[in-house]
C-alpha positions as CSV (number, residue, x, y, z in Angstrom):
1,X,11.5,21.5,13.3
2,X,14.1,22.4,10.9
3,X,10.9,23.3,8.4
4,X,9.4,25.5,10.9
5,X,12.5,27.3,11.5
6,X,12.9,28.1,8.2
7,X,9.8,29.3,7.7
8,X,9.2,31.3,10.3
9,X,12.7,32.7,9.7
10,X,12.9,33.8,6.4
11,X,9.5,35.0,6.9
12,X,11.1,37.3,9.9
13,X,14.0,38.2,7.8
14,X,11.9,39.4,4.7
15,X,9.7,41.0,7.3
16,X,12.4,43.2,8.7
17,X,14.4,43.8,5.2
18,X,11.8,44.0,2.4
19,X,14.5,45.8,0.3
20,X,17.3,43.2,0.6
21,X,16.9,41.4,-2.8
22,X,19.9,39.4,-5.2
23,X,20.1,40.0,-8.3
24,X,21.8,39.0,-11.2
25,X,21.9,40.1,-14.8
26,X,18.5,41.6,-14.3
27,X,17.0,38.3,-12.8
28,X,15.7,38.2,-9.0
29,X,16.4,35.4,-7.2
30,X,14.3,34.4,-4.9
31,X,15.1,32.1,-2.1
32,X,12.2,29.8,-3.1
33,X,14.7,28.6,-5.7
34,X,17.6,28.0,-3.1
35,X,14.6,25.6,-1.7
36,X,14.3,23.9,-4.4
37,X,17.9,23.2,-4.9
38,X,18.4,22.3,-1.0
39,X,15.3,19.6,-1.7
40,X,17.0,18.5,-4.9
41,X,20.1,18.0,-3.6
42,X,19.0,16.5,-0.2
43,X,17.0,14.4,-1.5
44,X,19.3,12.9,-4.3
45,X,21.9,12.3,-1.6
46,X,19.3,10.4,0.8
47,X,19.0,8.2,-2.1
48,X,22.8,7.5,-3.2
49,X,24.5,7.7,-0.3
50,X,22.4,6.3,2.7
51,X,23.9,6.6,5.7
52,X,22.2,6.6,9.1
53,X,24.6,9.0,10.8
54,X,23.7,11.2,7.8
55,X,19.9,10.6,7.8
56,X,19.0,13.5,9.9
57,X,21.7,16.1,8.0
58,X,19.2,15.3,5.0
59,X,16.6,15.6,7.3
60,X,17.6,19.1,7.8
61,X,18.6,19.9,4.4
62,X,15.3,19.1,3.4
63,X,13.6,20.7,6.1
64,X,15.1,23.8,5.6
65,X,14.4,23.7,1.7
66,X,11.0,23.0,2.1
67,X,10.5,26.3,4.7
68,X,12.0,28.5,1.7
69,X,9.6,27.1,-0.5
70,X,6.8,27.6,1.6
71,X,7.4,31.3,2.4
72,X,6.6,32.3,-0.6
73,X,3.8,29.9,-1.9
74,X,1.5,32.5,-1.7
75,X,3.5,35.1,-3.8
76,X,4.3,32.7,-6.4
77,X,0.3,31.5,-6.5
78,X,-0.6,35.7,-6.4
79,X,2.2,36.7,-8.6
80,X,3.7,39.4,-6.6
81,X,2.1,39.0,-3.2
82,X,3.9,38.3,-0.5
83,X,2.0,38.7,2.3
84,X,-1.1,36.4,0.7
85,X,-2.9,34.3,3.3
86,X,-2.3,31.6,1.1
87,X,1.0,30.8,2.9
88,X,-0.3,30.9,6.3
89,X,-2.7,28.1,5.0
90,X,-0.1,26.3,3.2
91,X,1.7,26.3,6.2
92,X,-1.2,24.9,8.4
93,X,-1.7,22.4,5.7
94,X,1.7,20.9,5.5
95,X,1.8,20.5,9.6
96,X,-1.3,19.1,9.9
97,X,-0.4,17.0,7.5
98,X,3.1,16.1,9.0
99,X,1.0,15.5,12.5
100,X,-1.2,13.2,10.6
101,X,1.8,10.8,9.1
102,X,3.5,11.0,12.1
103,X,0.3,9.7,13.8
104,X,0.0,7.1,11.0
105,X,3.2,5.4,11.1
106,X,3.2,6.1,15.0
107,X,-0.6,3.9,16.1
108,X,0.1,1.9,12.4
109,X,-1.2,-1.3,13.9
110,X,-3.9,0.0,15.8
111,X,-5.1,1.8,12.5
112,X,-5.0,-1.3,10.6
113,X,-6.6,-3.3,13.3
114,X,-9.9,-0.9,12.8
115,X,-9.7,-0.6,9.3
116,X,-10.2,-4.3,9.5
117,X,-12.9,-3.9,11.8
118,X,-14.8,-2.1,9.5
119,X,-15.1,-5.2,7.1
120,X,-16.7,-7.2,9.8
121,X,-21.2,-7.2,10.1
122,X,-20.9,-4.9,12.9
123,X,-18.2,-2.5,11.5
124,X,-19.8,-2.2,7.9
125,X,-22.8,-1.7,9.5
126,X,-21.5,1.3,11.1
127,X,-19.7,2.6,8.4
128,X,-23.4,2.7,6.6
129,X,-24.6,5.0,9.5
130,X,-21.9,7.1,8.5
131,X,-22.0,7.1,4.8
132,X,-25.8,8.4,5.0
133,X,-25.2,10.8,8.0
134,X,-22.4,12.1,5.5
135,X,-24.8,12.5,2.7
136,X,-26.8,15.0,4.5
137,X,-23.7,17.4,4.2
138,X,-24.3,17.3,0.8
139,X,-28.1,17.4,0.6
140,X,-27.2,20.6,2.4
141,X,-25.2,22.2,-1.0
142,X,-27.6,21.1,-2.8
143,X,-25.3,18.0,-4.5
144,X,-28.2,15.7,-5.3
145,X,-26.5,13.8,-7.7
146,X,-23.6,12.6,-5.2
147,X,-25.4,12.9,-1.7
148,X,-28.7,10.8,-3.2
149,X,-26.2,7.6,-4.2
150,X,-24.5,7.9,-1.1
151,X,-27.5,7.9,1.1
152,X,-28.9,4.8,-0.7
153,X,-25.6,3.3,-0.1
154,X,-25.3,3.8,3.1
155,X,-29.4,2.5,3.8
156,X,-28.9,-0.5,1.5
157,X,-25.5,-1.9,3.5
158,X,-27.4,-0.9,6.7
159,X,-30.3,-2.9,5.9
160,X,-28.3,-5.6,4.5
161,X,-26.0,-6.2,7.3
162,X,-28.7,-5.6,9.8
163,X,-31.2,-8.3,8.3
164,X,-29.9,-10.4,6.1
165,X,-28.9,-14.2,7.6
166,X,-24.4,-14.6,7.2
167,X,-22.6,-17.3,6.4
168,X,-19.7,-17.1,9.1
169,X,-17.6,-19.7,6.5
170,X,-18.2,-17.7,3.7
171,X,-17.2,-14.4,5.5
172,X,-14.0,-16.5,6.8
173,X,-12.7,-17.0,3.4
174,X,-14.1,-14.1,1.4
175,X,-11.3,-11.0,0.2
176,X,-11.4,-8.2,2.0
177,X,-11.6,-5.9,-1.2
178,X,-14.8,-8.1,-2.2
179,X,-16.7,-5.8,0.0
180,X,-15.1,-2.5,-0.8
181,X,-16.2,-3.8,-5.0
182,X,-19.7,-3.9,-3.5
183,X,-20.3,-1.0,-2.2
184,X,-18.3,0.8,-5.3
185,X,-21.2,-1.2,-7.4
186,X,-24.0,0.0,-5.5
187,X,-22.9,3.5,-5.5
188,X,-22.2,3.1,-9.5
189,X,-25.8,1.9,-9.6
190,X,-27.3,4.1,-7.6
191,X,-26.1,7.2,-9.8
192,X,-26.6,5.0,-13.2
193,X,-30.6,5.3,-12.2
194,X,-30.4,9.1,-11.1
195,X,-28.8,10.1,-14.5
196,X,-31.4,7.6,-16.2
197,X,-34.0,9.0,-14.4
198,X,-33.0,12.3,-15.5
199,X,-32.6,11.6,-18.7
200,X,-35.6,10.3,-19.5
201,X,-37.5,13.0,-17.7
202,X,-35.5,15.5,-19.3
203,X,-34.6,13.9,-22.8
204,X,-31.7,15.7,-24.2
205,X,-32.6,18.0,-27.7
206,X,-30.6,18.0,-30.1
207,X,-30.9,20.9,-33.2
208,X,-29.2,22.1,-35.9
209,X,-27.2,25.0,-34.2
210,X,-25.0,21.9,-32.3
211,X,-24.2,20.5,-35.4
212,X,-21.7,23.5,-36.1
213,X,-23.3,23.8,-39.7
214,X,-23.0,19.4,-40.7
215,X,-25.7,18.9,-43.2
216,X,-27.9,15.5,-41.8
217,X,-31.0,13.5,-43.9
218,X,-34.4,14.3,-42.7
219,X,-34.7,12.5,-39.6
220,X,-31.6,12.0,-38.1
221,X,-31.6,14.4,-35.1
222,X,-35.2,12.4,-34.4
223,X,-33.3,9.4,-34.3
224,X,-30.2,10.4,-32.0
225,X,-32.8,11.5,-29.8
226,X,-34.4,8.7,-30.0
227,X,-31.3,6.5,-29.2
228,X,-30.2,9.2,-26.7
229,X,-33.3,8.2,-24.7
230,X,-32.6,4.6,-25.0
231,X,-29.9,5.5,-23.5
232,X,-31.2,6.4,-20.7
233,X,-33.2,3.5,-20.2
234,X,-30.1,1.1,-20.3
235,X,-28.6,3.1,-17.5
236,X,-32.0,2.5,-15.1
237,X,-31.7,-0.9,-16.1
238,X,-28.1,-1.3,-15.6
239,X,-27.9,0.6,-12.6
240,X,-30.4,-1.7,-11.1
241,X,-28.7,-4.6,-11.8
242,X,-25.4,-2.9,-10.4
243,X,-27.1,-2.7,-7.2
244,X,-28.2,-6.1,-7.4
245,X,-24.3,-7.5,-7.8
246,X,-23.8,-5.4,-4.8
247,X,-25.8,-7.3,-2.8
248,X,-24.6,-10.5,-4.1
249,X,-21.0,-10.0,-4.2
250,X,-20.0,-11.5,-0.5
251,X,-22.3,-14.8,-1.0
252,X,-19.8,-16.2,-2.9
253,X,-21.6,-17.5,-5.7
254,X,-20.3,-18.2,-9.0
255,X,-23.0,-16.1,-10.8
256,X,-22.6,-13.3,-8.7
257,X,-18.7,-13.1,-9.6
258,X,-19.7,-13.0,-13.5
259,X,-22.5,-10.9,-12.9
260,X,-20.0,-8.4,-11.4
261,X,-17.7,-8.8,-14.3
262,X,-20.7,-8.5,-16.9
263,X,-22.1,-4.9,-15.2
264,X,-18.4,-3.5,-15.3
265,X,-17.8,-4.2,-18.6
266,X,-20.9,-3.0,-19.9
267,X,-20.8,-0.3,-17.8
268,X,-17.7,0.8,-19.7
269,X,-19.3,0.4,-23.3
270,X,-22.6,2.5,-21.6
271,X,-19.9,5.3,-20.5
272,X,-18.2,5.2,-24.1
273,X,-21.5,5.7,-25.7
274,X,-23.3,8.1,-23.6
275,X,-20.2,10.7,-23.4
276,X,-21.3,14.6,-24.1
277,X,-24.6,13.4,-24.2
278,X,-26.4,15.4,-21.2
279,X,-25.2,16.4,-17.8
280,X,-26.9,13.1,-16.4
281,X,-25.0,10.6,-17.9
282,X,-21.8,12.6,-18.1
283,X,-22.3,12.5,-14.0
284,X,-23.0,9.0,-14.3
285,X,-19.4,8.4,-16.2
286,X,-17.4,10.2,-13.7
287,X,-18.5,7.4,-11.1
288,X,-19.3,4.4,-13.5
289,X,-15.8,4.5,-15.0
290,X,-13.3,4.0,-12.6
291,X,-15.1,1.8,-10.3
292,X,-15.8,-0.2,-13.3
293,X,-12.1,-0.4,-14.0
294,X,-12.0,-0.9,-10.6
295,X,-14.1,-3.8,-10.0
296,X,-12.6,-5.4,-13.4
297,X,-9.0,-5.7,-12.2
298,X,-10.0,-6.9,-8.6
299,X,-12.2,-9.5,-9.5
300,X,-10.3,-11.3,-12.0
301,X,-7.7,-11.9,-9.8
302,X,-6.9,-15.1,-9.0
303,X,-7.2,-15.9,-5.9
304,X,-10.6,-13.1,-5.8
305,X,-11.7,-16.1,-8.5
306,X,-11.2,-19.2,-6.1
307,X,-13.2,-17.7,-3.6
308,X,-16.0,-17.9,-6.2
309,X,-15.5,-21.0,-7.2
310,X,-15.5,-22.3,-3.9
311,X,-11.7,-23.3,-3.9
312,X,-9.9,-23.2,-0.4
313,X,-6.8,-20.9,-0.7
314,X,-4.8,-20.4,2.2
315,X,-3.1,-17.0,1.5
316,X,-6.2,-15.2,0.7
317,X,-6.7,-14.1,4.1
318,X,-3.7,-12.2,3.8
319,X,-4.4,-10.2,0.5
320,X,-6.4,-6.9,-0.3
């Protein structure tokens, strides 16, 4: 409330004296910088000296700041004007997104209640219906090379969780994040083979003029050529054996714990190698990378490792 007041009324007031200004020594001051300081100061203050009687003054204080601040988002992202749309959006933004965290923290339990649903047959099944109705969005743009891996996603967890047998033990036991890791390595796959594909339909060319003037033997730019397009082949082949750990992740198995480990780390040395190389690959990093890193961190930890090795452990239920 207190944000909204000040929004709307320094917005009014502006609005009704556009010649009021302060100035001092030549320098405007705007009040977006007395919102800064009422943040600043609020918020230093909620942190030193908590009080609950004093919880909603700094509630207010910071409020209020953060309606002077948002007045004039749109002249400081025009430079000079006031009147930009950009504030009314800013505005929308930032209460929509107060309505959403309010919502969040209000229905908490409920919300984590479904996200856990979603990790069951029936809910990841679901969530592949929606992963490859969501792809046709981008289809629509024309974003092949992020709608294709996410409609292959989606098909392959569909077809996965709709016909292959469970073990109900296994699933007992298994990390929740195990699945999540999955579907992060099919997707990494999926674009590994589209920028392979690419690749080795369209083999990057490499001539002199990229070389900025550097003097090579007879032969080289055949031969980076040559080991750009063998490039390319690694990715189809490590993409397809991405997708493969996908599928295996949630058995359990040994194998398919170090298979997961193996694909992310050589994932990371394909990335290192193929970077500048063409637009296929270079999409193919911006995926590959961080759910390489991801899958890395999660699945050497420990008790992510006793699951594979078939090793009861009580707290894992618990854990992400």
């Amino acid at each position: 409330m207190s944000f909204i007041a000040s929004f709307f009324g320094s917005r009014l007031f502006a609005t009704l004296n556009p010649t009021i200004v302060i100035q001092q020594q030549g320098i405007h001051f705007h009040h977006f910088w007395y919102g800064i300081a009422l943040m600043g100061v609020a918020g230093w203050l909620a942190i030193t000296w908590k009080s609950e009687r004093l919880d909603r003054a700094y509630a207010v204080m910071y409020g209020l700041g953060a309606g002077f601040i948002g007045d004039e988002v749109g002249l400081l992202l025009t430079f000079g004007n006031y009147q930009s749309e950009l504030t009314f959006d800013f505005f929308i933004g930032a209460i929509s997104a107060s309505i959403l965290l309010l919502l969040i923290i209000r229905y908490r339990s409920l919300l984590k209640r479904e996200v856990l649903y979603l990790m069951t047959r029936e809910g990841l099944a679901l969530l592949g219906v929606f992963v490859t109705g969501f792809s046709f969005i981008l289809f629509a743009f024309g974003s092949l090379s992020f709608g294709t891996p996410l409609a292959l996603v989606g098909i392959v967890v569909i077809l996965r969780e709709v016909f292959v047998k469970h073990d109900t033990v296994v699933e007992g036991r298994m990390p929740r994040g195990v699945t999540i890791v999955a579907a992060l390595s099919i997707l990494g796959g999926t674009n590994l083979i589209l920028g392979g594909v690419g690749n080795v339909l369209s083999p990057p060319v490499i001539s002199e003029s990229d070389l900025a003037g550097i003097v090579l033997p007879a032969g080289t730019l055949a031969l980076i050529s040559t080991i750009f397009l063998f490039l390319a082949f690694v990715a189809l082949g490590l993409g397809s054996l991405k997708i493969l750990t996908g599928l295996v992740l949630r058995t359990g198995k040994s194998w398919a714990w170090g298979l997961g480990i193996a694909t992310s780390i050589s994932s990371l040395f394909l990335d290192a190698s193929s970077l500048g190389v063409s637009s296929g690959l270079v999409t193919g990093n911006g995926i590959e990378f961080p759910t390489s890193i991801v899958a890395i961190v999660y699945l050497t930890r420990p008790y992510v490792k006793a699951f594979y090795r078939n090793v009861p452990n009580p707290g894992q239920k618990e854990k992400f």
